[in-house]
C-alpha positions as CSV (number, residue, x, y, z in Angstrom):
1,X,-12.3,-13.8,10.8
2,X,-10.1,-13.9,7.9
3,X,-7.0,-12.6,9.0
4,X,-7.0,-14.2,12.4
5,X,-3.6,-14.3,13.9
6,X,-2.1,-13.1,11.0
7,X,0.3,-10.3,11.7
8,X,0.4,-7.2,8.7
9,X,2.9,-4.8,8.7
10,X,1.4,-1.8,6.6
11,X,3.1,1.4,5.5
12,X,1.7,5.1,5.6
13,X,-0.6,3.2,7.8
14,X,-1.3,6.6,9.7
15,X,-4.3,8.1,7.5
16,X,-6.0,7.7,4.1
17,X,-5.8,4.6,3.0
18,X,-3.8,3.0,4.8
19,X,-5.6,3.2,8.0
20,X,-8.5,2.3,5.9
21,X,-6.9,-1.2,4.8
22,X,-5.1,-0.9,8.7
23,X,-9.1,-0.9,10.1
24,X,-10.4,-3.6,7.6
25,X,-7.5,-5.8,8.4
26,X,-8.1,-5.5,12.1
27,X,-11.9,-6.2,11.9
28,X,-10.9,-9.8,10.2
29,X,-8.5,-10.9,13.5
30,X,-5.1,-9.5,12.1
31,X,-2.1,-8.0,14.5
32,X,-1.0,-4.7,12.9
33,X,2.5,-2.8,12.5
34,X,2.2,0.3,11.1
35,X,4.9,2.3,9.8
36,X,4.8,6.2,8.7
37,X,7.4,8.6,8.8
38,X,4.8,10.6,11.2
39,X,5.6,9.0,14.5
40,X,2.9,10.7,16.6
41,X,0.1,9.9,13.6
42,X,1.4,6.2,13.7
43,X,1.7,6.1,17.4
44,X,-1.8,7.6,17.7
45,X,-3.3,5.5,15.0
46,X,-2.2,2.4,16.0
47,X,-3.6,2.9,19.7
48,X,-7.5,3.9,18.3
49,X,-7.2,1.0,16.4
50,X,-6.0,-1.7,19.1
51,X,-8.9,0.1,21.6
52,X,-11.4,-0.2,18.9
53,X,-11.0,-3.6,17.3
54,X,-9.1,-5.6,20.9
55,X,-6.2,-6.6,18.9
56,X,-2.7,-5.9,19.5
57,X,-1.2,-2.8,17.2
58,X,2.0,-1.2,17.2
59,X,3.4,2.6,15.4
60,X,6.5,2.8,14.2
61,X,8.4,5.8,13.1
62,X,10.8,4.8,9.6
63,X,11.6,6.3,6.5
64,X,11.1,3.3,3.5
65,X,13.9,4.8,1.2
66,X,16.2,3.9,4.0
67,X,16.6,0.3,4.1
68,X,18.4,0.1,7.3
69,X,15.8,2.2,9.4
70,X,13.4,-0.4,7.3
71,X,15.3,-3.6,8.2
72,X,15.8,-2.3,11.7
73,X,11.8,-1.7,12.2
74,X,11.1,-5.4,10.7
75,X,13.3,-6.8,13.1
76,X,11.6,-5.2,15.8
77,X,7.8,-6.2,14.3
78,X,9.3,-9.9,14.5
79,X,10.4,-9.3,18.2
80,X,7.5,-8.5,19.2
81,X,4.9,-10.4,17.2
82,X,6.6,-13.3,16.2
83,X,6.6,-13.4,12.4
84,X,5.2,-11.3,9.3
85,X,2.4,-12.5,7.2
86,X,1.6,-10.1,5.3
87,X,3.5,-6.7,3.5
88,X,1.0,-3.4,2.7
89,X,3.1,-1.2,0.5
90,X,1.2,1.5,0.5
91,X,3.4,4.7,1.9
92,X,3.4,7.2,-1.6
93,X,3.8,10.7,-2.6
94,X,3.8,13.2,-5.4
95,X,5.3,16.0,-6.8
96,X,3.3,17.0,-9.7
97,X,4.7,18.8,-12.7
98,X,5.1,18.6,-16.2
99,X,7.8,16.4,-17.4
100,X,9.9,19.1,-19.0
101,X,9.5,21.3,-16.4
102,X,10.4,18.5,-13.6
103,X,13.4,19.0,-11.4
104,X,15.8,16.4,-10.5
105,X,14.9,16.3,-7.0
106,X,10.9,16.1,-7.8
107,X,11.6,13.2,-10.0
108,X,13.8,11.3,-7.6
109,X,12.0,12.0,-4.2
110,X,8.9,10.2,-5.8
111,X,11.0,7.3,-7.2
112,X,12.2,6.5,-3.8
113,X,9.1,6.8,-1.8
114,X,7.1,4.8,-4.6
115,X,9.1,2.5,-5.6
116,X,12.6,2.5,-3.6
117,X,10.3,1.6,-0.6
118,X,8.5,-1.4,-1.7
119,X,11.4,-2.5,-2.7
120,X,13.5,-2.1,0.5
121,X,9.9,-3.1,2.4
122,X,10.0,-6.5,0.3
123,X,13.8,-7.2,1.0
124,X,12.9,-6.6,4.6
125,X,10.2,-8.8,5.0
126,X,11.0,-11.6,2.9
127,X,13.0,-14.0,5.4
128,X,10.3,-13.3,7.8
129,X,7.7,-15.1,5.5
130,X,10.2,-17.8,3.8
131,X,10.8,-19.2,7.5
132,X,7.0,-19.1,8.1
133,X,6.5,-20.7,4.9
134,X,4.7,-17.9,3.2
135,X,3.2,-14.6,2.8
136,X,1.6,-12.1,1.2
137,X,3.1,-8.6,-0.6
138,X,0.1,-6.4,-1.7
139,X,2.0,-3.3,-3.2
140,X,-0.2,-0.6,-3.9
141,X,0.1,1.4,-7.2
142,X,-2.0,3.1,-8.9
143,X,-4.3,3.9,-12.7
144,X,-1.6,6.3,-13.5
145,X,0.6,3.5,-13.3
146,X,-1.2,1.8,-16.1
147,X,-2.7,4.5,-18.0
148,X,0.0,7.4,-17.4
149,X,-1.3,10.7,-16.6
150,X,-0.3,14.5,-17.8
151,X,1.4,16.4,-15.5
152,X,2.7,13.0,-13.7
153,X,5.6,11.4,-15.0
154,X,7.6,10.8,-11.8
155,X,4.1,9.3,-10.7
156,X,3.4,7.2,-13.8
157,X,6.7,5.9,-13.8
158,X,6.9,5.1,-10.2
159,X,3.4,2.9,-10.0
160,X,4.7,1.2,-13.5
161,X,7.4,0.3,-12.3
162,X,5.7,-0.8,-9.0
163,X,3.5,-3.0,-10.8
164,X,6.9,-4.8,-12.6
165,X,8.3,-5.2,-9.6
166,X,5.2,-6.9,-8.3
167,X,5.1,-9.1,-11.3
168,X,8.8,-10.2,-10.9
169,X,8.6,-11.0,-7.3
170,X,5.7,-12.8,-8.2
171,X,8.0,-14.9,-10.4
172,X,11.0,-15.3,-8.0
173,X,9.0,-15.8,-4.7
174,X,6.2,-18.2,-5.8
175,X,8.2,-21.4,-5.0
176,X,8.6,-19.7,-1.0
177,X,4.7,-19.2,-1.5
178,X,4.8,-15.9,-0.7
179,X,2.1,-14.3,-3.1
180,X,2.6,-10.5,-4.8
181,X,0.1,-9.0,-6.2
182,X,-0.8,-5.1,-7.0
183,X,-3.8,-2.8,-6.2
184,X,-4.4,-0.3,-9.2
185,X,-6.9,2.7,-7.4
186,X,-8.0,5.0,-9.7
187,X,-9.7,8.3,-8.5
188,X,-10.3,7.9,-4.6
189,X,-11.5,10.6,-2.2
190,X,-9.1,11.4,0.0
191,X,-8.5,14.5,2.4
192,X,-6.4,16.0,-0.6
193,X,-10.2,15.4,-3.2
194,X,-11.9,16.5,-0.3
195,X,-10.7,20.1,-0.8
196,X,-10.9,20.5,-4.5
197,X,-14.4,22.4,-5.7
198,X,-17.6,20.4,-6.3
199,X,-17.3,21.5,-9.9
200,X,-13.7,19.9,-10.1
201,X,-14.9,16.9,-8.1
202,X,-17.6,16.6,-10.6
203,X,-15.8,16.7,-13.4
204,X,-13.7,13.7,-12.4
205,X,-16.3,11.5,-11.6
206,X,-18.0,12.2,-15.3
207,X,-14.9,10.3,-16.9
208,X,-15.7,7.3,-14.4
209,X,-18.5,4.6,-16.1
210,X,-19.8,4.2,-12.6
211,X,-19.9,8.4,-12.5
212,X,-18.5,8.3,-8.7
213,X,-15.4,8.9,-7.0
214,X,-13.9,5.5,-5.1
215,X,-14.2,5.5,-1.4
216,X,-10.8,4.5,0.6
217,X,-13.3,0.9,1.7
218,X,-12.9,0.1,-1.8
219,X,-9.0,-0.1,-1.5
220,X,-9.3,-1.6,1.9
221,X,-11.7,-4.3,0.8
222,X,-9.4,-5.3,-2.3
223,X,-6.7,-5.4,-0.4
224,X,-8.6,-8.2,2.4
225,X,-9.3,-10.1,-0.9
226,X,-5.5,-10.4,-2.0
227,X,-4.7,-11.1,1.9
228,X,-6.9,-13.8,2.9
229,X,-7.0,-17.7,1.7
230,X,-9.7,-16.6,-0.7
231,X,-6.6,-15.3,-2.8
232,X,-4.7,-18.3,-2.3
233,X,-4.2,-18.9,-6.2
234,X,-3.3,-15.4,-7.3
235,X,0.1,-14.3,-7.6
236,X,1.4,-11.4,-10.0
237,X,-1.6,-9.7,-10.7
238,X,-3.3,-5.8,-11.0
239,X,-6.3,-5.6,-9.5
240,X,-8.0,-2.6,-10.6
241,X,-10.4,-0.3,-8.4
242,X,-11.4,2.4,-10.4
243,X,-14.5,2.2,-11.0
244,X,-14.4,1.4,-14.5
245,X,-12.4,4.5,-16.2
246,X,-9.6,2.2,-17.3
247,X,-10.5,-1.5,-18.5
């Protein structure tokens, strides 16, 4: 068991990825707080998961771009499990458009869910692990982040930023030995791929060297990596899970 008695607090923990990590997390021993601005997805999530894997798991309804709702919830995960081991920053949107066309409120509703909320998430958890005498912040961004992508600036810029936040925590936290480190997925079905035509679907996976779409697992399993002991000399890095399309 990996993660036994380790207690992860994971956001957008209700579907998609992060249940997937929230699943793979539980399967290795780890306590779970999940957060998601869907209270009754969270709520609901959490319970399958503490039926299905025996461990305890708790829902919790917060917004990340609000720091005191953020604050408030970590407080409450450290009432009731004791401490925080490890951060999942994984709660993201978008609000695609092209860059000249972009409103002021797409631009900035991305920015604060991408990377306003790791940001407030890290603040919130960071005296948590400093008293426990470390941690772990996996933060997860994204290819776009790396490569940039048409049609995507408030994306691109919110995952590259992401990733320089993870690479200056990295820097200021390493002496509290509380590792950062970033997850880079590139093209992963999701219930959004699911619904775009086989032709489109197709089309994506041609630009991939391993001529596939990435499976939520893949995340998840990257993600157990950066979180366990076998990661325990690995601070301010990207790992990338795309299959090969950017190298």
């Amino acid at each position: 068991m990996r993660l036994k008695d380790k207690v992860s607090i994971i956001t957008g923990g209700a579907q998609g990825i992060g249940r997937s990590i929230a699943e793979t997390f539980a399967g290795e021993g780890s306590q779970l707080a999940l957060f998601d601005v869907i209270e009754d997805g969270v709520k609901q999530t959490a319970k399958e998961i503490s039926e299905k894997f025996k461990i305890k798991a708790e829902g919790y309804k917060a917004d990340v771009t609000k720091f005191d709702e953020i604050d408030a919830g970590f407080k409450g995960v450290v009432d009731s499990f004791g401490k925080i081991d490890v951060l999942v920053n994984n709660a993201g949107i978008t609000k695609d458009n092209l860059a000249l066309r972009m409103s002021d409120a797409e631009w900035d509703a991305v920015l604060a869910v991408n990377l306003k909320g790791p940001f407030n998430c890290t603040k919130a958890a960071f005296s948590s692990m400093r008293k426990a005498g470390g941690g772990r912040i996996i933060n997860i961004a994204s290819i776009v982040g790396l490569m940039g992508n048409a049609g995507q600036a408030n994306y691109s810029a919110s995952k590259g930023g992401l990733i320089s936040l993870t690479k200056t925590c990295a820097r200021e936290f390493a002496k509290k030995k509380i590792l950062v480190n970033a997850i880079a997925p590139g093209f992963i079905k999701t219930a959004m791929t699911d619904k775009l035509p086989d032709d489109v679907k197709q089309a994506l996976a041609a630009q991939i060297p391993l001529v596939r779409l990435g499976e939520a697992q893949d995340v998840a399993n990257a993600a157990l990596f950066l979180a366990s002991d076998d990661a325990a000399y690995i601070t301010g890095q990207v790992l990338s899970v795309n299959g090969g399309m950017y190298m």
